[in-house]
VOLOFI-487901 format. One record per residue: residue in three letters; x, y, z of N, C-alpha, C in turn; residue number from 1. Coordinates in nm, 2 decimals, padded with zeros to 4 digits. Each point is the difference from the previous one (the first is absolute). Example, Ala and Ser with C-alpha at 12.3 -4.5 7.8 and 13.67 -1.06 7.14 Angstrom:
% VOLOFI-487901
<residuo:ALA | n_X:01.32 | n_Y:-00.57 | n_Z:00.78 | ca_X:-00.09 | ca_Y:00.12 | ca_Z:00.00 | c_X:00.09 | c_Y:00.12 | c_Z:00.00 | num:1>
<residuo:SER | n_X:-00.04 | n_Y:00.11 | n_Z:-00.07 | ca_X:00.09 | ca_Y:00.11 | ca_Z:00.00 | c_X:-00.08 | c_Y:00.11 | c_Z:00.08 | num:2>
END
This chain:
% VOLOFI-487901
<residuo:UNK | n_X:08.98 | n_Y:12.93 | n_Z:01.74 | ca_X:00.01 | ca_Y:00.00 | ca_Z:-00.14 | c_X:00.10 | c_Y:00.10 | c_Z:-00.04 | num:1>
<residuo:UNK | n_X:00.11 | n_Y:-00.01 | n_Z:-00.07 | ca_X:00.10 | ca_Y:00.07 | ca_Z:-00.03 | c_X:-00.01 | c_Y:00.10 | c_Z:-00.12 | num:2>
<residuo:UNK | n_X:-00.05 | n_Y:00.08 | n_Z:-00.03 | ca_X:00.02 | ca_Y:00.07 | ca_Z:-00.17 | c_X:00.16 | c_Y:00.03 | c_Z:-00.04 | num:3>
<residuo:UNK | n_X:-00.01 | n_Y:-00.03 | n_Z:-00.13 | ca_X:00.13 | ca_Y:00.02 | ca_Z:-00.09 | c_X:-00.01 | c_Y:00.20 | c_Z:-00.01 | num:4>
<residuo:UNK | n_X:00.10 | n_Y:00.02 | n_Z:-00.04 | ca_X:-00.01 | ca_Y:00.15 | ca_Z:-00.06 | c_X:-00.05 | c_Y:-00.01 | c_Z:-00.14 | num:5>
<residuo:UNK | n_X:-00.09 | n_Y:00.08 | n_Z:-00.03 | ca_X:-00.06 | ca_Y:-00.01 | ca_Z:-00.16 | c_X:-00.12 | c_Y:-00.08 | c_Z:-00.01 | num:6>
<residuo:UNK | n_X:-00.05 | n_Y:-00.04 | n_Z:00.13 | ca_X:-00.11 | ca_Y:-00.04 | ca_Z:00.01 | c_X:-00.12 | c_Y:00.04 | c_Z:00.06 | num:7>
<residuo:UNK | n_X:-00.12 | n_Y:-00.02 | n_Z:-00.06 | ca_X:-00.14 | ca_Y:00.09 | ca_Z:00.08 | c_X:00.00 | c_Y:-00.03 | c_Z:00.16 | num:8>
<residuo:UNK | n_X:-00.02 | n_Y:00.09 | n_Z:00.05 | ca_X:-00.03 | ca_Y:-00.01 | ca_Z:00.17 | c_X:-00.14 | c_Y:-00.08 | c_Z:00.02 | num:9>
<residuo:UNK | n_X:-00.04 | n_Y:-00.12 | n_Z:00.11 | ca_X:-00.05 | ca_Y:-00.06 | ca_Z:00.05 | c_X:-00.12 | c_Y:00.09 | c_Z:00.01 | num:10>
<residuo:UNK | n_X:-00.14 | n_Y:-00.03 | n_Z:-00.05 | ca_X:-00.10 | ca_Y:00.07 | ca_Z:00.07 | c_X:-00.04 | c_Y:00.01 | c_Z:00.14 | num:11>
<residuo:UNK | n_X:00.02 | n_Y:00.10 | n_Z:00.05 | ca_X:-00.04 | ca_Y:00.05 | ca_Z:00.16 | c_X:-00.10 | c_Y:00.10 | c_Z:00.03 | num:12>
<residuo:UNK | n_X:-00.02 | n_Y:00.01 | n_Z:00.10 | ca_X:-00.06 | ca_Y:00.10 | ca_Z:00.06 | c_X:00.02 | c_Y:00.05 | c_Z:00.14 | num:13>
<residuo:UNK | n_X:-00.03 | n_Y:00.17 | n_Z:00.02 | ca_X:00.07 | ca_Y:00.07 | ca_Z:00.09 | c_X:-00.08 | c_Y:00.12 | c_Z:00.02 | num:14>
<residuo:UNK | n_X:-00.02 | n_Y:00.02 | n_Z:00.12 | ca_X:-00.10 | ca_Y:00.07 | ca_Z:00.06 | c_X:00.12 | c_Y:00.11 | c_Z:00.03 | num:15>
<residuo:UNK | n_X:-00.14 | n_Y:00.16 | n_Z:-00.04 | ca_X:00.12 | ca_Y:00.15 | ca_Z:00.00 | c_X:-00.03 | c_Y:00.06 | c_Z:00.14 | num:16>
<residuo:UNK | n_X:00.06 | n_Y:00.11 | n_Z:00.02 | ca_X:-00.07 | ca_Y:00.06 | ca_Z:00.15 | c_X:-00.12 | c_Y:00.04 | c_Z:00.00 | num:17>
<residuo:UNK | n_X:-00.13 | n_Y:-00.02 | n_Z:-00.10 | ca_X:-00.08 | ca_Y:00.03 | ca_Z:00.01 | c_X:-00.12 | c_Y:-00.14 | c_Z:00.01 | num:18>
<residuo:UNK | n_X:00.07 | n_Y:-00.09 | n_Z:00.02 | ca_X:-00.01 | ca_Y:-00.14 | ca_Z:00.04 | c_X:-00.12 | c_Y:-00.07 | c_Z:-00.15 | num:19>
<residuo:UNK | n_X:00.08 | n_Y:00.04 | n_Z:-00.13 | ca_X:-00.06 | ca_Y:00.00 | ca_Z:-00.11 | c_X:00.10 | c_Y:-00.12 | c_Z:-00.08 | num:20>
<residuo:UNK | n_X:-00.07 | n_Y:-00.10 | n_Z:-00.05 | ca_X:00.10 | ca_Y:-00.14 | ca_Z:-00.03 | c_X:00.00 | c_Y:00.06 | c_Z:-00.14 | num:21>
<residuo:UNK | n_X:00.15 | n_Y:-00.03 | n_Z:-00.01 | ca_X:00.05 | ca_Y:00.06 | ca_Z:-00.20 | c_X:00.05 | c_Y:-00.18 | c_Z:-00.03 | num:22>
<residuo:UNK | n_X:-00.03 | n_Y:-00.05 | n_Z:-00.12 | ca_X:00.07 | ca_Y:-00.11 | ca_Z:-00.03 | c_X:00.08 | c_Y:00.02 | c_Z:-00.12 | num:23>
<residuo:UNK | n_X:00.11 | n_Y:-00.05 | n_Z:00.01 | ca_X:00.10 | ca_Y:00.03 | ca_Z:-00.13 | c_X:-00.02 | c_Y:-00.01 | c_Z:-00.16 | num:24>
<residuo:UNK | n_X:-00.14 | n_Y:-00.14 | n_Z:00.01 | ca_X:-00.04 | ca_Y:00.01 | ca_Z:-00.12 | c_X:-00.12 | c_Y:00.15 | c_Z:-00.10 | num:25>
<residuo:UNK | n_X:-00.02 | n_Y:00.02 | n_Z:00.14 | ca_X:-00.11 | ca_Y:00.12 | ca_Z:-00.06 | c_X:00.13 | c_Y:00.15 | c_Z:-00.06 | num:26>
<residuo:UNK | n_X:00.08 | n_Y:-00.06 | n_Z:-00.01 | ca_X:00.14 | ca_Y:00.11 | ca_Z:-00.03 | c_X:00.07 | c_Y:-00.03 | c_Z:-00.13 | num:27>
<residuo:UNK | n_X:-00.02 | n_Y:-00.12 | n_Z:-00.05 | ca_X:00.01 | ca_Y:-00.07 | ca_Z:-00.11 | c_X:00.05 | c_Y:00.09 | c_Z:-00.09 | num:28>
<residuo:UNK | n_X:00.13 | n_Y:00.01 | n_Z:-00.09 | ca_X:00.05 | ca_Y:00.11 | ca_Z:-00.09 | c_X:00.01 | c_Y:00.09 | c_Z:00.02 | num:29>
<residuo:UNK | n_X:00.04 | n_Y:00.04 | n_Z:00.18 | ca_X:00.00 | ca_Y:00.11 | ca_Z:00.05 | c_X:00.13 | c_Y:00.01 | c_Z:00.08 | num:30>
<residuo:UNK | n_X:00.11 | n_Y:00.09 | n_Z:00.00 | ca_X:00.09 | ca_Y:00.03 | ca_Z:00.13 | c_X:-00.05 | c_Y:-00.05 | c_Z:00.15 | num:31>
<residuo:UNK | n_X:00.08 | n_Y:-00.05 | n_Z:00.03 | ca_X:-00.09 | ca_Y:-00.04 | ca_Z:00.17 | c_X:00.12 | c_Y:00.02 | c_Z:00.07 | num:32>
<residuo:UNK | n_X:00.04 | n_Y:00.09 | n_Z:00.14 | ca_X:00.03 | ca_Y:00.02 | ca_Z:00.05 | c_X:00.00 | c_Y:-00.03 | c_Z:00.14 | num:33>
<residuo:UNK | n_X:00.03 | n_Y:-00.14 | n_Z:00.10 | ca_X:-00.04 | ca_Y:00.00 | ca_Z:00.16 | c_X:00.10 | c_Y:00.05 | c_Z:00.06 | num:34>
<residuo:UNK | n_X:-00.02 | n_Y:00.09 | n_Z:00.12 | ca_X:00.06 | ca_Y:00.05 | ca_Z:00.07 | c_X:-00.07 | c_Y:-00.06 | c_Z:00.13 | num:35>
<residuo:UNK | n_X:00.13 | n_Y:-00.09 | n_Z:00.10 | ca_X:-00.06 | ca_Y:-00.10 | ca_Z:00.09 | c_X:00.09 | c_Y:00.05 | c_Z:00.18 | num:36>
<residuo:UNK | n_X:-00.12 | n_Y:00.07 | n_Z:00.05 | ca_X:00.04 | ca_Y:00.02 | ca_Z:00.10 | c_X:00.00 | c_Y:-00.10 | c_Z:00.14 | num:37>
<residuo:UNK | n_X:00.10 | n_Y:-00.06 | n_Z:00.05 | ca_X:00.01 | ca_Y:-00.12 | ca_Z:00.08 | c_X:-00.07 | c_Y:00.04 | c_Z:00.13 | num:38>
<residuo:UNK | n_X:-00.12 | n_Y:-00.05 | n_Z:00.12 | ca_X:-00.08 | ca_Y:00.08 | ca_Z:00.06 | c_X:-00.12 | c_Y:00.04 | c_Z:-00.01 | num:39>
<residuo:UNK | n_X:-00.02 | n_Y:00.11 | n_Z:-00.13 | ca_X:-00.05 | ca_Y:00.10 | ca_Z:-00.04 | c_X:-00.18 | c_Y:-00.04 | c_Z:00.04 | num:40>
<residuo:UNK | n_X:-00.04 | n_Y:00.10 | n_Z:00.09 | ca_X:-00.15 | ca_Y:-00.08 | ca_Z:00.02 | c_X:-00.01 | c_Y:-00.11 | c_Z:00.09 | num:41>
<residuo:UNK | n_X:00.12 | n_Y:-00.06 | n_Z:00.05 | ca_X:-00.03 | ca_Y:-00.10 | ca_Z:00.11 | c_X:00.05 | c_Y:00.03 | c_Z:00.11 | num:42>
<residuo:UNK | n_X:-00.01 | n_Y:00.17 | n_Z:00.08 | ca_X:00.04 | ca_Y:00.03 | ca_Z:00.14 | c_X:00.10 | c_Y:-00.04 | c_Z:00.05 | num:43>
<residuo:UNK | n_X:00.10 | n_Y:-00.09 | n_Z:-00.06 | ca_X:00.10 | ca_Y:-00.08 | ca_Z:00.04 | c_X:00.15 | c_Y:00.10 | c_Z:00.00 | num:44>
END
């Protein structure tokens, strides 16, 4: 699914290193910032 610029981000969810799930809606009118480490947590 492709987003335009200027458009709301797709609801997701994403588990932090404390293996604690944040979903983007619970952020709602909020700055949201992902910082996406490729690996990170999978030993690889």
């Amino acid at each position: 699914m492709a987003v335009e610029i200027g458009q709301p981000a797709p609801d997701f969810t994403l588990m932090d290193g404390d293996r604690k799930e944040h979903t983007l809606s619970d952020y709602r009118g909020q700055k949201v910032v992902v910082a996406w480490y490729v690996l990170a947590f999978t030993g690889g």
